[in-house]
C-alpha beads as a LAMMPS data file, in Angstrom:
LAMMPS data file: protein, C-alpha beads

389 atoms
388 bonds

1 atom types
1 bond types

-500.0 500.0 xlo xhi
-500.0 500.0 ylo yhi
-500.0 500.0 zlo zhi

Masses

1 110.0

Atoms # bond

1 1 1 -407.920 51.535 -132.413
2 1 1 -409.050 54.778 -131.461
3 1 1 -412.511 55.908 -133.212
4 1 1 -412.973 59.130 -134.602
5 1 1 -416.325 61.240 -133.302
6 1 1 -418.299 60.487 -136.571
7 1 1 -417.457 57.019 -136.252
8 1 1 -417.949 56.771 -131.954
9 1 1 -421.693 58.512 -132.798
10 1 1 -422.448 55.117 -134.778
11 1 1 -420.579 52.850 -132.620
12 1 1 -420.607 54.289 -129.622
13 1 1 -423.561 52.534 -127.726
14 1 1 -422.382 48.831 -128.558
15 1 1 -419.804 47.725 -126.298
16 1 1 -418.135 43.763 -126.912
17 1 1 -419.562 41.849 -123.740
18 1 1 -422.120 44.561 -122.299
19 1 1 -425.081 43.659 -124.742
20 1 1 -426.786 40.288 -125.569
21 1 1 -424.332 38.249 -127.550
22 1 1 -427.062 37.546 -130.488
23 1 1 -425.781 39.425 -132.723
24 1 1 -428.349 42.620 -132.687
25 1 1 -426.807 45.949 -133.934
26 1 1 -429.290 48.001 -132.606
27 1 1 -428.856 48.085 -128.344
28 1 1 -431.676 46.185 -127.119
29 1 1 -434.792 47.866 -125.261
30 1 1 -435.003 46.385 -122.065
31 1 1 -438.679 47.032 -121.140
32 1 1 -438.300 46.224 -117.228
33 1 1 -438.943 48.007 -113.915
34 1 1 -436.998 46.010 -112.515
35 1 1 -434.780 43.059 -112.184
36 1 1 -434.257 39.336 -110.677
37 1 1 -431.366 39.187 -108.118
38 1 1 -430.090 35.846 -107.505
39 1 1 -429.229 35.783 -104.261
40 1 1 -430.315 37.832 -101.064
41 1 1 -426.815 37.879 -100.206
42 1 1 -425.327 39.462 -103.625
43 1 1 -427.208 41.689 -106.140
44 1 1 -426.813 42.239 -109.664
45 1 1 -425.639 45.369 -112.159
46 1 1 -429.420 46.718 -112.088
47 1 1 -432.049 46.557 -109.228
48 1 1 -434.614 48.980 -110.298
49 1 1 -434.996 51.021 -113.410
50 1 1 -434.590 54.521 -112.146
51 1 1 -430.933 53.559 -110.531
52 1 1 -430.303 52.029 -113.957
53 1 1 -431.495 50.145 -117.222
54 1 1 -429.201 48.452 -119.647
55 1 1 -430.336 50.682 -122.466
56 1 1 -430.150 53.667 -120.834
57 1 1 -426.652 52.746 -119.500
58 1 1 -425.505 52.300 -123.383
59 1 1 -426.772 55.771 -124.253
60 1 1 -424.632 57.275 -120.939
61 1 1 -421.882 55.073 -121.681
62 1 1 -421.634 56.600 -125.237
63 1 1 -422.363 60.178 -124.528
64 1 1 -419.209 60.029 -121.952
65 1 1 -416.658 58.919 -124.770
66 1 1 -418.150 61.740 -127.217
67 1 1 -417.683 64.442 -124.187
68 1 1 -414.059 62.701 -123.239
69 1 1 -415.086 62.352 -119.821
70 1 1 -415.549 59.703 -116.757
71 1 1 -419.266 59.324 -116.679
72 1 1 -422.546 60.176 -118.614
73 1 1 -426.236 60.596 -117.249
74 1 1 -428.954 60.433 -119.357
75 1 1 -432.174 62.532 -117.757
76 1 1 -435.855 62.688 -119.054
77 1 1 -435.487 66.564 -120.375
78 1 1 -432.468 68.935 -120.773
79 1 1 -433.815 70.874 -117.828
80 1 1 -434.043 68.309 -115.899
81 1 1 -430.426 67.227 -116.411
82 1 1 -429.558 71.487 -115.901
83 1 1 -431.498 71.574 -112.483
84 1 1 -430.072 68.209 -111.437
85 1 1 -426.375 70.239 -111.648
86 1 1 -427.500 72.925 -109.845
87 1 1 -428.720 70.602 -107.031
88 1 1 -425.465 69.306 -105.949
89 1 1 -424.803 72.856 -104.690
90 1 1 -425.812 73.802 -100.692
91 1 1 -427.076 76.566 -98.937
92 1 1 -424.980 79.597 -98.625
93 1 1 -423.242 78.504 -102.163
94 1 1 -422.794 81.423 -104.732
95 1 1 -423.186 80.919 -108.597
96 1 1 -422.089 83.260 -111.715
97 1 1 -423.681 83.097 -114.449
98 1 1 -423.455 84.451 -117.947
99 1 1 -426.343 86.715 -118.331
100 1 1 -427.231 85.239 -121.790
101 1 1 -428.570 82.103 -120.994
102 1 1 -431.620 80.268 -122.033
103 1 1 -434.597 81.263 -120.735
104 1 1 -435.537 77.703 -118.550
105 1 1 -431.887 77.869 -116.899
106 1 1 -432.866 81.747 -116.012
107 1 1 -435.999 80.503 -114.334
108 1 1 -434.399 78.032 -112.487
109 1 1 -431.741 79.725 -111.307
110 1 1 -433.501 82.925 -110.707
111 1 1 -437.236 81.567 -109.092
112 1 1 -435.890 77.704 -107.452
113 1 1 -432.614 78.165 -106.759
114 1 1 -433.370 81.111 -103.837
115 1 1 -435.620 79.178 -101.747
116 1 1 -432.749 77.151 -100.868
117 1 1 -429.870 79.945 -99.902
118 1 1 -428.115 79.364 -103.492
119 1 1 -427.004 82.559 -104.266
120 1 1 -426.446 84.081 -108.041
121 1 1 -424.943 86.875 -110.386
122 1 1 -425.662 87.508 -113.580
123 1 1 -422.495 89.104 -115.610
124 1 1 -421.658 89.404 -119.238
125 1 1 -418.928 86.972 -119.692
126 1 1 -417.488 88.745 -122.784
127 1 1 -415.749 90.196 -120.402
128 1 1 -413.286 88.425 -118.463
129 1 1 -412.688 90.803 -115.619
130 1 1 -416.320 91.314 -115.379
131 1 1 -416.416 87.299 -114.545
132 1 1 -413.404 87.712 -112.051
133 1 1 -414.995 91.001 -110.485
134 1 1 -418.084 88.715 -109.635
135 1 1 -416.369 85.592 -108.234
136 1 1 -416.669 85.926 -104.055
137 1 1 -415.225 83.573 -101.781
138 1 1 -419.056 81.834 -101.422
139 1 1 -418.639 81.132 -105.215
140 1 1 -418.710 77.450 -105.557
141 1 1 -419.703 77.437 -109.187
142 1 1 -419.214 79.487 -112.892
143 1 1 -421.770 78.600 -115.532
144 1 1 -421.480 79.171 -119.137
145 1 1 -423.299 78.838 -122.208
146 1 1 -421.556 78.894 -125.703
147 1 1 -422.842 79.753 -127.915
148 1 1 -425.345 81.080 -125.927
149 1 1 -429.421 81.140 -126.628
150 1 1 -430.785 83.256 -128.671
151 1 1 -428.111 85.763 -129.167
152 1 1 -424.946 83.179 -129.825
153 1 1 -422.742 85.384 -127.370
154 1 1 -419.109 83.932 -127.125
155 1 1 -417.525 82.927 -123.982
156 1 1 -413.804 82.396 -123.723
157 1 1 -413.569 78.471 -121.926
158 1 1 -410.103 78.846 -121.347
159 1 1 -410.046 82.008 -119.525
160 1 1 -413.657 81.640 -117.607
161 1 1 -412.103 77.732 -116.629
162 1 1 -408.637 79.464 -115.200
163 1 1 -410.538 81.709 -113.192
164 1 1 -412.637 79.330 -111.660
165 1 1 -409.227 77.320 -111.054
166 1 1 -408.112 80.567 -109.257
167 1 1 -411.161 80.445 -106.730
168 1 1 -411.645 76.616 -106.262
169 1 1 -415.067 76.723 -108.090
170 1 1 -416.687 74.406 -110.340
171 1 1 -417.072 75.011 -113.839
172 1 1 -420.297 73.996 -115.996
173 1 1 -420.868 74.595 -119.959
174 1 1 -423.976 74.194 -121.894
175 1 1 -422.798 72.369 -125.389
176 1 1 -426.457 71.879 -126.704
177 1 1 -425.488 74.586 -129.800
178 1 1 -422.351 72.925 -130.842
179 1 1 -422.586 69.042 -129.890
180 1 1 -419.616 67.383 -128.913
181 1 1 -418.304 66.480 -132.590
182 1 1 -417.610 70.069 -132.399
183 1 1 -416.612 71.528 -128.720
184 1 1 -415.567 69.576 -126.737
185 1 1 -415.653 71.471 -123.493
186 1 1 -414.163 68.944 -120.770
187 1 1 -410.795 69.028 -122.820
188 1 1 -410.668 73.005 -122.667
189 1 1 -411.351 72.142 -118.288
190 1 1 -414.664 72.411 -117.924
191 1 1 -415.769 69.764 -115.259
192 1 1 -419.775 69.032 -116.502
193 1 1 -420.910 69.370 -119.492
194 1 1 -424.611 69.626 -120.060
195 1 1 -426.916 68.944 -123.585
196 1 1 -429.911 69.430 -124.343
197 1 1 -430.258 66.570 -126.349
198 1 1 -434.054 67.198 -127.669
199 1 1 -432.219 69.223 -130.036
200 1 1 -429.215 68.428 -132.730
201 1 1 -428.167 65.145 -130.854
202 1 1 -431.796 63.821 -131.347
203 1 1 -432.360 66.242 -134.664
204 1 1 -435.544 65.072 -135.410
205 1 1 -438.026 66.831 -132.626
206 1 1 -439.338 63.445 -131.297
207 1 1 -438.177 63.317 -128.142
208 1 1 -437.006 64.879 -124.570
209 1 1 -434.074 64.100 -123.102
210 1 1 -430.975 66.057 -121.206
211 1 1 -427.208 64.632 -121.015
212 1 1 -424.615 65.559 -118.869
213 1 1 -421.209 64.578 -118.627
214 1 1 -418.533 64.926 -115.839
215 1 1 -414.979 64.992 -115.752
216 1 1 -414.066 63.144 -112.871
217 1 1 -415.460 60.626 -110.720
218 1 1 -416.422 62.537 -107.533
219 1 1 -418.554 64.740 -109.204
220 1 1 -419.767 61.840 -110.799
221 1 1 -420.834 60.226 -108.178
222 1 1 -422.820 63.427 -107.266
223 1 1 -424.335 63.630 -110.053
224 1 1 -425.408 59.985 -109.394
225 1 1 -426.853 60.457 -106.301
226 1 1 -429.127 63.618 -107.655
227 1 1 -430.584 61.675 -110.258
228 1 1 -431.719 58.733 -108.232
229 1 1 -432.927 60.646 -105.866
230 1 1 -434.640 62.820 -107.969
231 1 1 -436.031 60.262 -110.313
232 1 1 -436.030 62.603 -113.456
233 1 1 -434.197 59.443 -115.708
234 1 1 -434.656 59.075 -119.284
235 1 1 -437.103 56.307 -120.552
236 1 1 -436.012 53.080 -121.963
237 1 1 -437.909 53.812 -125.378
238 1 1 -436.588 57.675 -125.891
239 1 1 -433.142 56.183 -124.440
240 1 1 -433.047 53.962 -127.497
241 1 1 -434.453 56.893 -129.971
242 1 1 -431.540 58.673 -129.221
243 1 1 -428.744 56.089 -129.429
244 1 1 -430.617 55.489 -133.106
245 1 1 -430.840 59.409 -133.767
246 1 1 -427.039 60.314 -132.527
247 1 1 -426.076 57.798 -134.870
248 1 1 -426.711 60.609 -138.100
249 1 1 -425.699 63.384 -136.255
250 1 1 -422.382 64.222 -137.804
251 1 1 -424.316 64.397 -141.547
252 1 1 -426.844 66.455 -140.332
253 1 1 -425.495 69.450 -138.357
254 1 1 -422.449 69.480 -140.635
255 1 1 -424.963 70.241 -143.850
256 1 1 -427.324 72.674 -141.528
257 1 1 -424.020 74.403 -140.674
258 1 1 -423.196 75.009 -143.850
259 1 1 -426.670 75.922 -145.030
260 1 1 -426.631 78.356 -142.276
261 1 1 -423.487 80.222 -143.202
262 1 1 -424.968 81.053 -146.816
263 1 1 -428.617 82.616 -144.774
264 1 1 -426.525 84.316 -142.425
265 1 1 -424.681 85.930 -145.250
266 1 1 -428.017 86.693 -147.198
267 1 1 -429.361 88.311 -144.178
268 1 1 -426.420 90.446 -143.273
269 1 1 -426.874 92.156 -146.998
270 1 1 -430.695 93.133 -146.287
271 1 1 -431.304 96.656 -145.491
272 1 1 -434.604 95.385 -142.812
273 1 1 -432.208 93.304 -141.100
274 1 1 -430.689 95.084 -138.406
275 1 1 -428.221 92.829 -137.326
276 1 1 -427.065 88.805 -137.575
277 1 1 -426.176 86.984 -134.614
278 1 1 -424.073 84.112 -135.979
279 1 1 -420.501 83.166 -135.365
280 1 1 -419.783 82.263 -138.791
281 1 1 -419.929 86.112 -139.381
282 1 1 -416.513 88.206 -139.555
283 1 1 -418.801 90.810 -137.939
284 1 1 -419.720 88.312 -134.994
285 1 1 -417.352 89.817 -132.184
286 1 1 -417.138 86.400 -130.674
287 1 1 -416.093 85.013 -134.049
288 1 1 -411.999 84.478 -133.173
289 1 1 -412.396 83.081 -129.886
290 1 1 -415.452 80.478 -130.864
291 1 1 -412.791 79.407 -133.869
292 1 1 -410.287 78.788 -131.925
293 1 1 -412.307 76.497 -129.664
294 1 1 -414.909 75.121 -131.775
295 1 1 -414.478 73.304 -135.193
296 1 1 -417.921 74.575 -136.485
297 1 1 -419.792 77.913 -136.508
298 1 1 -423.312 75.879 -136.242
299 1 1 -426.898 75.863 -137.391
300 1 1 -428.559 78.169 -135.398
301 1 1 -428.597 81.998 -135.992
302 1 1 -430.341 85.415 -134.954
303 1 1 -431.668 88.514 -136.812
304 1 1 -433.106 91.486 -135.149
305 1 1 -436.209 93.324 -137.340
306 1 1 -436.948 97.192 -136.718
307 1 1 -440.036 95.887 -134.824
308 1 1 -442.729 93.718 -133.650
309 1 1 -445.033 94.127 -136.326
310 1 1 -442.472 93.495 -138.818
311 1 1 -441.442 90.789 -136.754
312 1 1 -444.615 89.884 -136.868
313 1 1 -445.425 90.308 -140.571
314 1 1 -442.185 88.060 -141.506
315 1 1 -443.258 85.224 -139.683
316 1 1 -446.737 85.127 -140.980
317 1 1 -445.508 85.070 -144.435
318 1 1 -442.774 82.690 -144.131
319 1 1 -443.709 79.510 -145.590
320 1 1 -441.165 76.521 -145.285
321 1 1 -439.895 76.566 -141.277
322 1 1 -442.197 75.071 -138.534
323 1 1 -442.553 78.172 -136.279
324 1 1 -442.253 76.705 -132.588
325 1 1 -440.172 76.379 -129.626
326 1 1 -436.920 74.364 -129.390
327 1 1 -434.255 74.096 -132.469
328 1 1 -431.997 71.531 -133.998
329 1 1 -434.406 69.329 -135.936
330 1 1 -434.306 67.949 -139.391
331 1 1 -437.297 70.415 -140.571
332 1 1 -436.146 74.187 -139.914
333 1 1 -437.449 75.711 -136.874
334 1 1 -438.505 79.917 -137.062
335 1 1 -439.164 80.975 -133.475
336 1 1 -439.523 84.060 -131.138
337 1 1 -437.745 84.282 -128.129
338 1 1 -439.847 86.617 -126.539
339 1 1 -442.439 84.882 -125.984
340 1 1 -441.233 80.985 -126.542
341 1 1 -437.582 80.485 -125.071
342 1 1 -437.340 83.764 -122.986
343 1 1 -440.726 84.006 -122.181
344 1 1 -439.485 83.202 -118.372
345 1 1 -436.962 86.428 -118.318
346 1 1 -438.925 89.733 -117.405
347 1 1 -438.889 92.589 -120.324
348 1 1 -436.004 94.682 -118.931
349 1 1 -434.054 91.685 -118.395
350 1 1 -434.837 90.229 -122.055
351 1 1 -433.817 94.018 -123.057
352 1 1 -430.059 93.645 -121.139
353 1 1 -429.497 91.238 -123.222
354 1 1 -430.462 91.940 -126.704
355 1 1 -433.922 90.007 -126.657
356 1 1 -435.666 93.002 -128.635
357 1 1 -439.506 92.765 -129.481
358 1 1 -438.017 92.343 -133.198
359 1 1 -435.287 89.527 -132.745
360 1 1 -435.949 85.776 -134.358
361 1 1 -434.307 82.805 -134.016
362 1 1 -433.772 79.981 -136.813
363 1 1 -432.238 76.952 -136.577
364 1 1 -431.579 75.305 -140.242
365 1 1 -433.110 72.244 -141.068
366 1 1 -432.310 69.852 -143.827
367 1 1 -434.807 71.248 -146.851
368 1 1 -432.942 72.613 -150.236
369 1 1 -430.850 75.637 -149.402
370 1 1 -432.236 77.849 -152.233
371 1 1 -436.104 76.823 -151.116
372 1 1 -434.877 78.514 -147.775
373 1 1 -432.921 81.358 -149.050
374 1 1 -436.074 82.283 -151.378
375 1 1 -438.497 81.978 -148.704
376 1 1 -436.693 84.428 -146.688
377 1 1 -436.482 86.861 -149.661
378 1 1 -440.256 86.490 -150.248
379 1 1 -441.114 86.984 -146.632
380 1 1 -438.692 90.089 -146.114
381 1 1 -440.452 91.951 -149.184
382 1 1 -443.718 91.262 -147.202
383 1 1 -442.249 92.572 -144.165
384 1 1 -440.408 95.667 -145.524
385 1 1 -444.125 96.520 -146.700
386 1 1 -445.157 96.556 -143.125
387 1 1 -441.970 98.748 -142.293
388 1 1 -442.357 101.265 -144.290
389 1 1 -446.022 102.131 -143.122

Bonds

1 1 1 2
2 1 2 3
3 1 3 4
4 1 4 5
5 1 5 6
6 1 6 7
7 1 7 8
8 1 8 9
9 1 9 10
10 1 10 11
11 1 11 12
12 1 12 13
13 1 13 14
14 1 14 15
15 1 15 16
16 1 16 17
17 1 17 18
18 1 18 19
19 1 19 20
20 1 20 21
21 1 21 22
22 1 22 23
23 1 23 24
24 1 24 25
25 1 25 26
26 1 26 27
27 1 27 28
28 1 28 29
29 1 29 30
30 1 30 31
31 1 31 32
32 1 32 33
33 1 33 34
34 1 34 35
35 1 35 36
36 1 36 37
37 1 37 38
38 1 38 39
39 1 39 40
40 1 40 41
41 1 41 42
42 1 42 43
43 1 43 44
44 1 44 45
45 1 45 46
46 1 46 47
47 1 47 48
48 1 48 49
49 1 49 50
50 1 50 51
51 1 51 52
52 1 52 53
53 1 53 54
54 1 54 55
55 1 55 56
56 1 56 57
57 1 57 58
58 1 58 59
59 1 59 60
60 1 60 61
61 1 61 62
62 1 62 63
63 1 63 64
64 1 64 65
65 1 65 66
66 1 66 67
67 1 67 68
68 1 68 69
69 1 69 70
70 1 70 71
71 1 71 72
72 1 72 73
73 1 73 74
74 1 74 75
75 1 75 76
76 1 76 77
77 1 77 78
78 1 78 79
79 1 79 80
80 1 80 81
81 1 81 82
82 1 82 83
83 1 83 84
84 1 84 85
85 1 85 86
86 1 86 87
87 1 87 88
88 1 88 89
89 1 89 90
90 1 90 91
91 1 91 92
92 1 92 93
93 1 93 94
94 1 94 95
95 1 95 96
96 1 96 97
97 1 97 98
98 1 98 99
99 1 99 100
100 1 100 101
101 1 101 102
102 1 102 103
103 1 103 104
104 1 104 105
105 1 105 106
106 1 106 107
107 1 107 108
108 1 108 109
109 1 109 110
110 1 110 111
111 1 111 112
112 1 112 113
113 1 113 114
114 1 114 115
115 1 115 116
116 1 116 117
117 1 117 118
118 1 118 119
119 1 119 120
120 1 120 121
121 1 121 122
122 1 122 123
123 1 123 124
124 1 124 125
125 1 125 126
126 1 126 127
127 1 127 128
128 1 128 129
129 1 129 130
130 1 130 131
131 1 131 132
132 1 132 133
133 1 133 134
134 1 134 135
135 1 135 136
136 1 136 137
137 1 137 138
138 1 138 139
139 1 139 140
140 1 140 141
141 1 141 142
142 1 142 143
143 1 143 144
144 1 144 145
145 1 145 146
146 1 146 147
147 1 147 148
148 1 148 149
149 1 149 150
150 1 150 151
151 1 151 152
152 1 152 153
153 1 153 154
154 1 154 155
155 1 155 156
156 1 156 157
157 1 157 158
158 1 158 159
159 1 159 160
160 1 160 161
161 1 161 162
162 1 162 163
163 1 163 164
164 1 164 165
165 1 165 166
166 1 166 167
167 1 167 168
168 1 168 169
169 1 169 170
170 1 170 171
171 1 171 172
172 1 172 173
173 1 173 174
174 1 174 175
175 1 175 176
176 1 176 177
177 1 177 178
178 1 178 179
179 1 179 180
180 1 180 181
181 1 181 182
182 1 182 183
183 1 183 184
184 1 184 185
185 1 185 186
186 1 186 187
187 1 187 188
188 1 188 189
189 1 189 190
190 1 190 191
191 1 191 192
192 1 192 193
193 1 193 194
194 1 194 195
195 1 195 196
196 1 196 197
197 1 197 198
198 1 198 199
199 1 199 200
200 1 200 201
201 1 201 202
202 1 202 203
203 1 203 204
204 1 204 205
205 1 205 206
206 1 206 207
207 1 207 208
208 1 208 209
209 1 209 210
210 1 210 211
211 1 211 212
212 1 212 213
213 1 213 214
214 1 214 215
215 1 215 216
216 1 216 217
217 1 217 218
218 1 218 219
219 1 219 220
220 1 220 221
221 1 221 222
222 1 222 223
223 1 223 224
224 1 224 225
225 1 225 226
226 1 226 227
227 1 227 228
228 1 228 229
229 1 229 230
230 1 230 231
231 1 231 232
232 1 232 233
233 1 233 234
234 1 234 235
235 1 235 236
236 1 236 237
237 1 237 238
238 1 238 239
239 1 239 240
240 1 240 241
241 1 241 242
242 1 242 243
243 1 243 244
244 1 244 245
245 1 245 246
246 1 246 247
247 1 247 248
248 1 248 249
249 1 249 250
250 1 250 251
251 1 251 252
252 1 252 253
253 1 253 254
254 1 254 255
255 1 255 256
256 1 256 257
257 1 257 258
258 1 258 259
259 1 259 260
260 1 260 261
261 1 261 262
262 1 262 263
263 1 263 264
264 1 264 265
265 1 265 266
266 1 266 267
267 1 267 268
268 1 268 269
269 1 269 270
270 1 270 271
271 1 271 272
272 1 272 273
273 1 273 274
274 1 274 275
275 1 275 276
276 1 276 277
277 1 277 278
278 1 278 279
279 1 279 280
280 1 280 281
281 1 281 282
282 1 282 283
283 1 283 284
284 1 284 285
285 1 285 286
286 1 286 287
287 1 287 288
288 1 288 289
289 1 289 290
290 1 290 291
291 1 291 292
292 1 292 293
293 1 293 294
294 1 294 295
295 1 295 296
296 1 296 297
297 1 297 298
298 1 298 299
299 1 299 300
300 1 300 301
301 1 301 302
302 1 302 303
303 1 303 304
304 1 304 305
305 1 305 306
306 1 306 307
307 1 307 308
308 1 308 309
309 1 309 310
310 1 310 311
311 1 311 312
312 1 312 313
313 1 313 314
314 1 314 315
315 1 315 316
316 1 316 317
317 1 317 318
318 1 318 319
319 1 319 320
320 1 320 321
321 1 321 322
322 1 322 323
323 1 323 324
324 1 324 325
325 1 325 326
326 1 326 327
327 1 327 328
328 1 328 329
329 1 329 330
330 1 330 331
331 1 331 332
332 1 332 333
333 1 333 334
334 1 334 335
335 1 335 336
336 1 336 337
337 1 337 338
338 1 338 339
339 1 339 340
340 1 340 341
341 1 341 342
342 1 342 343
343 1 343 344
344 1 344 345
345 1 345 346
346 1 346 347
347 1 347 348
348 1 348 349
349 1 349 350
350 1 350 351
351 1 351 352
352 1 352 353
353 1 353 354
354 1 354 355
355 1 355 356
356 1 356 357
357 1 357 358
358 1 358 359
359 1 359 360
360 1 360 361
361 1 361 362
362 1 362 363
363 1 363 364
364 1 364 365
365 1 365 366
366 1 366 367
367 1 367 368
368 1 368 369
369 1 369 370
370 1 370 371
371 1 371 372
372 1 372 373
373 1 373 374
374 1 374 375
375 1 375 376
376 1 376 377
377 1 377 378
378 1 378 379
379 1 379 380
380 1 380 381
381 1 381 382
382 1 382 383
383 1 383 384
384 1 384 385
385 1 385 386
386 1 386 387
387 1 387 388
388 1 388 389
C-alpha cells in the first residue's frame, strides 16, 4: 500500500525490521560514538557515528521517500547541507544562480566558493533566456530557489531543468518554502533537493538541521563522501526532534498557509503598503507558474513600507510575532532582511533584487488569525503616523 505524504510524515521513519523489535513507536536514540564489530574480518551497518547512526539513518531514510528520491542526508544546519552541494563541484566548474537567493547561499557562493576556481553568475531566472544566455560550456551546475527568500520570486522547474538537460549540468532546488508535501522538485527533474529543515519541517524553532535529497545514486554517493569527510552530520538528539516534529507538519503549514492568504489580502488593500510579495496573490507575477507546480501558495510573505523609519516604527509596535531571524515556526516570526537574512549581500546587490530599506518578511505562525490580522492594523496606524511626518 502506497502512503500518502501526510501519512509517510508520521510513518515515515519506522521501517518493519530496521528498528528494535520492542515495540517502540518513537525511533530509538542511539546515544553512541561508535559501535562493536564482531569480527576483524567483517564489519557491521555502522562503525562510527559521523559515517552513520541508526537514528539519523531513519530521519534520511524518511526524508528520501517524502522528496521521491534514492537517498537522503541529514546535516547539522541547512547551510551546511547547501555548502556540502556546492563541494562536489571542482576547480574550473561554472555555477548559475538565481540572483534571489538567501542571503547564507549568497555568501557562500560569492566569498568560499572563489578561493577554489568555482566560478558563478548571478541571473534573474524569471527569465528563461536570461538562464540559457548564462549557461557556458564550464557550467556544471544551475541552482534555484522557489519560492525564493525574501522576495518569493518564481522560477519555472520545468524549463530551468530542460535547459540544464541541454548543457549536461546539474540541477539543484531549494524546497525549504514549500516542503515536500507541497513541491516536489525531483519529480519536475531536479537532481538534489536541499531543506532547510530548522524551518517548517521542524516548525517549532528548536533546532538546526539541513536535508538534502538526490535523485540518483551517483550523486548520492557524492554527496556521501562530502559529508563524511566534512563531518557537518546532524546529532542523534536533533535527528530524533525532527523525525518527532515532521510528524505534524502537514497540520501546521496547511493552517499557516491559509492564515497567510487572508494577511496577504489585508495587506494588499493598505494604502502604506507598497507592495505584497506572496504567490497566493493574482498580482504575484509568478502566481501561474508556482500553481501549476506547487499544491500550496505557503506561509511566508513580503511587504515593502515607504521607508526605514516606517519600517522601523511598524515593527516596534507590533505586538504578537517574535521579531528574529529564520521563519517557519509555530509562533509567527516578523523579520528584516536587511540586516538578518541578507545582511551578507552588499546594499546595491540587496537593491537588484528588491531588498529595499522598507521590505519585511513574516512567516505565519499558528496564533488566532484575527489576533494577527488586528495586530497588523494597530501597528500600520502607528506606522502611517511616522509616514506622514
Amino acid at each position: 500500500m502506497s502512503k500518502r505524504l501526510e501519512t509517510a510524515l508520521i510513518h515515515g521513519a519506522i521501517r518493519e525490521g530496521y528498528v528494535d523489535k520492542k515495540g517502540a513507536v518513537n525511533v530509538p536514540v542511539y546515544l553512541s560514538s561508535t559501535f562493536h564489530q564482531e569480527s576483524i574480518d567483517e564489519f557491521g551497518e555502522y562503525d562510527y557515528a559521523r559515517s552513520g547512526n541508526p537514528t539519523r539513518a531513519a530521519l534520511e531514510m524518511a526524508i528520501a521517500e517524502l522528496e521521491g528520491g534514492n537517498r537522503g542526508f541529514a546535516f547539522s544546519t541547512g547551510m551546511a547541507a547547501v555548502s556540502a552541494c556546492f563541494m562536489i563541484l571542482s576547480a574550473g566548474d561554472h555555477i548559475v544562480i538565481t540572483e534571489d537567493v538567501y542571503g547564507g547561499t549568497y555568501r557562500f557562493v560569492t566569498k568560499v566558493l572563489p578561493r577554489y576556481g568555482i566560478t558563478h553568475t548571478f541571473v534573474d531566472f524569471t527569465d528563461v533566456e536570461a538562464v540559457k544566455a548564462a549557461v557556458t560550456p564550464e557550467t556544471k551546475l544551475i541552482y534555484m530557489e522557489t519560492p525564493s527568500n525574501p522576495t518569493l520570486g518564481i522560477i519555472d522547474i520545468r524549463a530551468v531543468v530542460d535547459i540544464a538537460k541541454q548543457h549536461g549540468a546539474m540541477t539543484f532546488l531549494d524546497n525549504t518554502f514549500m516542503t515536500p508535501l507541497h513541491q516536489r522538485p525531483l519529480d519536475l527533474g531536479v537532481d538534489v533537493v536541499i531543506h532547510s529543515a530548522t524551518k517548517f519541517l521542524s516548525g517549532h524553532s528548536d533546532i538546526l538541521a539541513g536535508l538534502v535529497v538526490t535523485k540518483d545514486g551517483e550523486l548520492g554517493n557524492q554527496i556521501y563522501f562530502i559529508q563524511n569527510s566534512f563531518g557537518s552530520v546532524l546529532g542523534v538528539q536533533d535527528s530524533f526532534t525532527l523525525i518527532q516534529n515532521m510528524k505534524t507538519t502537514a497540520v501546521r503549514f496547511n493552517e499557516q498557509t491559509r492564515v497567510a492568504g487572508r494577511i496577504a489580502e489585508f495587506l494588499e488593500q493598505q494604502p502604506l503598503v507598497e507592495k505584497v510579495y506572496y504567490p497566493g496573490l493574482a498580482s504575484h507575477p509568478g502566481a501561474a507558474i508556482h500553481n501549476g507546480q506547487s499544491t500550496s501558495t505557503g506561509a511566508v510573505l513580503s511587504f515593502s513600507l515607504p521607508s526605514y523609519a516606517v519600517a522601523k516604527a511598524f515593527v516596534d509596535a507590533m505586538q504578537i510575532p517574535v521579531f528574529a531571524v529564520s521563519l517557519g515556526g509555530v509562533e509567527s516570526i516578523l523579520s528584516y532582511p536587511a540586516k538578518m537574512s541578507h545582511a551578507a549581500m552588499e546594499p546595491e546587490e540587496r537593491a537588484k533584487r528588491g531588498i529595499t530599506d522598507g521590505l519585511l518578511r513574516f512567516s505565519v505562525g499558528l496564533e488566532n488569525e484575527d489576533d494577527l490580522l488586528e495586530d497588523f492594523a494597530q501597528a500600520l496606524a502607528v506606522a502611517s503616523n511616522v509616514a506622514v511626518k
